[in-house]
Structure formats: C-alpha cells, structure tokens
C-alpha positions in Angstrom: 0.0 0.0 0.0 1.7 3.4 -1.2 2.5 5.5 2.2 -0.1 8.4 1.6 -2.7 5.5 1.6 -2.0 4.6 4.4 -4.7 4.3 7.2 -6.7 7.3 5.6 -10.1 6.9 7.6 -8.6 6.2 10.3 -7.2 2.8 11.7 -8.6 -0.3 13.4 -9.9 1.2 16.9 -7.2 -0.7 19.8 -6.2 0.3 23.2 -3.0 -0.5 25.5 -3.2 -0.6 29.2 0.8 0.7 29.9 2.3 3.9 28.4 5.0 3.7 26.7 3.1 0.7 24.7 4.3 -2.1 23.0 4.7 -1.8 19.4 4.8 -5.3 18.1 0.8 -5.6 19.3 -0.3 -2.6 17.1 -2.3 -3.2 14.6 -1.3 -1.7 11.3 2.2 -2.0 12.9 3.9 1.3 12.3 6.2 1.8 9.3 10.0 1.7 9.7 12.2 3.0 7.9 13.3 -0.9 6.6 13.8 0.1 3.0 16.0 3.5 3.7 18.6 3.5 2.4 21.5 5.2 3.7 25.2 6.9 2.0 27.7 6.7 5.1 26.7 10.3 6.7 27.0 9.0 10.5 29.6 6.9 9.7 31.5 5.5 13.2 29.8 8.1 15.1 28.1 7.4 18.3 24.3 7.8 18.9 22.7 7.9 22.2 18.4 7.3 21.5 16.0 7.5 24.6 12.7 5.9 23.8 14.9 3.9 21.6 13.2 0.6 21.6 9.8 1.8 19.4 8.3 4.5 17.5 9.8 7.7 16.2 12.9 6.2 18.6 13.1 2.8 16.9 12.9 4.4 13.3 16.0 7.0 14.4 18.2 4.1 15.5 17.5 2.1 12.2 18.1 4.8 10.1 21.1 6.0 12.1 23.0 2.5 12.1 21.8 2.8 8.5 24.0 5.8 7.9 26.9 3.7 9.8 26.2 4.8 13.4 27.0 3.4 16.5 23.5 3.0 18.7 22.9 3.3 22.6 19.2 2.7 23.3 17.4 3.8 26.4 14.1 2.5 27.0 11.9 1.7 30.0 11.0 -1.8 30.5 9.8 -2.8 26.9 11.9 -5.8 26.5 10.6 -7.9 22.8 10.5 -4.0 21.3 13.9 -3.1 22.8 15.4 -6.8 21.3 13.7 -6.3 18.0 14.7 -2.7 17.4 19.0 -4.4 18.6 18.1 -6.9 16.0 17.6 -4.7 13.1 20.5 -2.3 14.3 22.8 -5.1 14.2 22.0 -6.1 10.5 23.5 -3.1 9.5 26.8 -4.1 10.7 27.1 -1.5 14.3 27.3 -2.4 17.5 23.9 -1.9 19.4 24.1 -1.4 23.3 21.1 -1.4 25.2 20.4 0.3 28.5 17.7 -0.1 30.5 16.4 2.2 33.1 13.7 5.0 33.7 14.8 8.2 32.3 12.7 10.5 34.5 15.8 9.3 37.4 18.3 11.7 37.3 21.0 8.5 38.0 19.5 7.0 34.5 20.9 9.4 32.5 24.2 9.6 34.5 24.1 5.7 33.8 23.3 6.0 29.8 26.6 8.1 29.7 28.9 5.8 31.8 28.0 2.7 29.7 28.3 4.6 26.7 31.7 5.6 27.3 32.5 2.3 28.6 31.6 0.6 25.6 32.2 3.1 22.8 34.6 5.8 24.6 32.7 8.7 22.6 29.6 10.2 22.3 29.0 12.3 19.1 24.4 12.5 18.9 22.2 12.6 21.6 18.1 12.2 20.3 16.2 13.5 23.6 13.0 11.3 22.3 11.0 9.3 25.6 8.0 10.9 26.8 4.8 10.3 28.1 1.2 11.9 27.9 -1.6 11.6 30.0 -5.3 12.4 28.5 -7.4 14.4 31.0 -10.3 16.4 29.9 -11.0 18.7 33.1 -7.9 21.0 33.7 -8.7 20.4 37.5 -8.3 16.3 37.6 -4.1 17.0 36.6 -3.2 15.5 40.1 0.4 17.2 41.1 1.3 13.4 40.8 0.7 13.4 36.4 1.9 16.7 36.2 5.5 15.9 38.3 6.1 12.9 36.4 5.4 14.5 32.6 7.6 16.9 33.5 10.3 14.4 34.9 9.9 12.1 31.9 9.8 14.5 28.9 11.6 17.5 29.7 14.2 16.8 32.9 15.9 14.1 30.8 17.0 16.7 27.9 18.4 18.4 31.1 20.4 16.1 32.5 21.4 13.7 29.8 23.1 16.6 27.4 24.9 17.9 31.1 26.2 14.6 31.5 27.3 14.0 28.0 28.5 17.4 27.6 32.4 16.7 28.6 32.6 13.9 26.2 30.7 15.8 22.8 32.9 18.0 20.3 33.0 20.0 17.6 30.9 18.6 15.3 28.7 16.7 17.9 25.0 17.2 17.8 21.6 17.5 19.9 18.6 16.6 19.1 15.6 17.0 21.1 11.9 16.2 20.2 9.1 18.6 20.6 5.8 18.4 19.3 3.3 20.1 17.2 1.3 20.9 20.9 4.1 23.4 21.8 2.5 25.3 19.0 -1.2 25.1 18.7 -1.6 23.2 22.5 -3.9 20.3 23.4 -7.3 20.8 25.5 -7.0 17.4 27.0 -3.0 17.5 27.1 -2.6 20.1 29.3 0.9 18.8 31.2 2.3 17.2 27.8 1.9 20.2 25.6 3.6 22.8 28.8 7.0 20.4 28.4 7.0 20.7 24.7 6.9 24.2 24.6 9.4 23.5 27.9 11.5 21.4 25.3 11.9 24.0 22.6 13.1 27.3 25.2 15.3 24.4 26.5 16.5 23.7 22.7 17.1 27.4 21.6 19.0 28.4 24.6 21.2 25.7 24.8 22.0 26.1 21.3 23.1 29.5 21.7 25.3 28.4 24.9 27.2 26.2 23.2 27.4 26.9 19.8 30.9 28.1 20.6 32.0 24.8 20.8 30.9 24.0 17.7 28.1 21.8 19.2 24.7 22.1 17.6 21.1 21.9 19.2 18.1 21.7 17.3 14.7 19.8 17.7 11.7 18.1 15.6 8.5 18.9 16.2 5.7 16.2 15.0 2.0 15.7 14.2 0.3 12.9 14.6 2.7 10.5 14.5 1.6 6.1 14.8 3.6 5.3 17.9 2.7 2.7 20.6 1.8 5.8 22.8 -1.7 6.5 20.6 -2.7 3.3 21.8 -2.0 3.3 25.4 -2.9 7.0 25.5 -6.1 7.6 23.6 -9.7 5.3 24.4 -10.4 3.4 21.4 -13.0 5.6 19.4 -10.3 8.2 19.3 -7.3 6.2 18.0 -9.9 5.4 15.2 -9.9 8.7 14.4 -6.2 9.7 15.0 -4.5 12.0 12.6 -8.0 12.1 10.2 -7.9 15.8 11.0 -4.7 16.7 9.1 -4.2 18.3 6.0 -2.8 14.7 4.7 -6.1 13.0 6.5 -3.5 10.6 8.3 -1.5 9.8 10.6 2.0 9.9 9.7 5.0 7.1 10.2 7.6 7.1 12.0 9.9 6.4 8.9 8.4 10.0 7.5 10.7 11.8 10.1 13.8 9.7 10.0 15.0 12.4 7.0 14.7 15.4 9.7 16.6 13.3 12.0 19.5 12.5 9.6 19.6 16.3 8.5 20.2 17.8 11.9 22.6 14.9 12.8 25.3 14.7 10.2 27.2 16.9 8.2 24.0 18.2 6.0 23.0 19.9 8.5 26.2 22.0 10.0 24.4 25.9 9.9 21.5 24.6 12.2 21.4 25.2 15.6 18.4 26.2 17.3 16.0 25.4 14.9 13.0 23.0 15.1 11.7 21.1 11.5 7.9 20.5 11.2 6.6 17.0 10.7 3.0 17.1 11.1 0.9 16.4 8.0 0.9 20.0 6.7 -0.7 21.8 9.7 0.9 25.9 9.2 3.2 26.2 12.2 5.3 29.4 13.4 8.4 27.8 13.9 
C-alpha cells in the first residue's frame, strides 16, 4: 500500500493498558524506515536514543545505524520492542548497546553516559525522544502526581542527559531533542504534555546558543500525529480510530516519515542549524 494510503479513515480502533506501549501488538504495525537507504553520513559516530526501543525512537536508530552509526538505546521496561529494534540495528553491521532504566531518574541518564563511554569511549548524537502523555479532559483532575512525572519524563531528561554528555561531545557533535506540534497550537485534553514541549523548545534554543561556541549544535523536531505505541495506550479506542484524520494529509503519519529530519540535523548536511526546530505534522501551518 503506497505510504499516503495509508490508514486514511482512520485505523482499526485498539487500546494499550501501559504507556509507553508495546509496538509489536499494534495493529497496522507502524512503518519503519526498513527500505532507507543510507550513504555513510553517520559513519562511526556514536548515537545515544531515549525511547529507543519503538516509534519515532526505533525508526531514528535504524536509520542511524543505516548511515553507519553506533546505537545506545534507552528504554523503560519494553523488552521484545527493545530486542527487536537491537536486532535490526545489528543487520547493518554496528554495534547496538542497550540500556535499560527509567529516564525520569536523574542517575539513569548519568548511567546511559557511563556505559556509553565504557563501551564506545565517545559520544558524538544525543536524540532526547522518551516521553509520556496523560489524557485528561477537566484541567482540575491534573493530580500534582501526572503533572510531576510528565515533566520528569519528557523534559528533565533533555536536562540532565546533554549535562552529563556534555564533557565527552565535540566540535561537530550534535543534539537533538523532540518537541511536538502541541508546543505550538496546545492540546485541551494535554494540558501537562503540551507545557514540556513548549518547555522542550526554550530548553532547545538556549542551549544552542550556549554552546554553539563549541561547535556543538542543538536543534529539535517537532511532529504531528505520529503512529507510535503511545496513541494506543494513551487515547480510548474511538479516538485512535480517528487519530491523525484531521490533518491536512487526513493521516497519521509514520515514524519512517521523520527519520530524514533526524538524519539532516545529525550529520554533516546539516552544520548551519542550531536552534531550529523542523515541522513533521501532516501540513498543519506552524510558526516555527
């Protein structure tokens, strides 16, 4: 089926009980970028992915060890995703290290790093990409609770993981954090999740500037609609059935539609960006 035919209408209405979500139980599975092929732009360089193991995360890694990279993957408990995303890292001829742990600890990120240099000694792209969202439709129900732990899960982490890595990175090294198109237009119901987006790009642009002395470069991606295993274990069924309908494109997109921002704003191609966020979100008109 050609890519822009893709679950138009909407796709088979599903739930998941646990966020992040398991991708291997979606059904249509999400599209990875299996068939990219890539030219040697990352080639030997070392790339640290949280939220690794599925999703947006799974379809950076591929294409990255695609492009010759190096892969660290963080991810939360999500074993089979986390083994299957090693697998197909590890056809292309890189090594593949995976590290569990919960990135909303402080000690997790300081742990990523360690191993990382253990096993690699260098650290050359860091893709801030776990997060969580929590639907609530009354602004009151947030409990202090859901909004703590967003904010430790999908903001904190771009904070301490690029302090801990930030001795080892270089001229040349990049950061890459992922926003989303809620930091823009907001979410009603995603009240807490939208706050650390728009959190995420401030974070993004002023780093950037702090360090671009060093020839480090910061930027971030913002995307729509994406089909992750979080629309699942977010969203009650009747609305995943919808998901993404109300774009421009009428469809959610794929994670293998963003690998190409990814790729830019890691390698080479992309050495007179910093600070800047790239718009993946089914044509909705964003102020960037």
């Amino acid at each position: 089926m050609d890519i822009n035919e893709q679950q138009k209408g909407g796709q088979p209405a599903q739930t998941q009980s646990n966020q992040p979500g398991i991708e291997s139980i979606m059904k249509p599975r999400p599209l990875q970028p299996i068939d990219y092929i890539g030219s040697g732009k990352l080639k030997n360089r070392v790339a640290i992915i949280t939220g690794g193991d599925s999703g947006i995360g799974r379809a950076v890694a591929i294409a990255y060890a695609k492009e010759g990279a190096h892969i660290v993957i963080n991810y939360l408990e999500e074993h089979e995703d986390a083994n299957e995303t090693k697998k197909l890292v590890e056809q292309e001829k890189v090594k593949c290290l995976l590290v569990v742990g919960d990135i909303s600890k402080e000690e997790t990120s300081k742990k990523i790093v360690d191993q990382t240099m253990q096993e690699f000694g260098s650290i050359d792209i860091i893709v801030n990409n776990a997060a969580v969202q929590y639907l609530v439709k009354n602004f009151t129900d947030i409990t202090s609770e859901q909004w703590h732990k967003t904010f430790a899960t999908n903001i904190d982490p771009a904070f301490y993981l690029s302090k801990y890595a930030m001795p080892h990175l270089k001229e040349g090294s990049s950061i890459i954090t992922t926003t989303s198109v809620t930091a823009y237009k907001g979410n009603e119901q995603l009240i807490d999740y939208s706050a650390t987006k728009g959190a995420i790009v401030g974070f993004t642009r002023a780093l950037a500037q702090n360090v671009a002395g060093k020839g480090i470069r910061v930027n971030m991606v913002a995307p729509g609609p994406i089909w992750t295993p979080l629309i699942p274990s977010t969203f009650d069924a009747q609305q995943v059935a919808v998901f993404g309908v109300d774009t421009p494109m009428k469809r959610p997109g794929q994670p293998r539609e963003l690998v190409g921002a990814y790729v830019l704003l890691a390698s080479d191609e992309g050495t007179y960006m910093t600070g800047q966020c790239i718009h993946v979100n089914g044509g909705a008109i964003m102020n960037s």
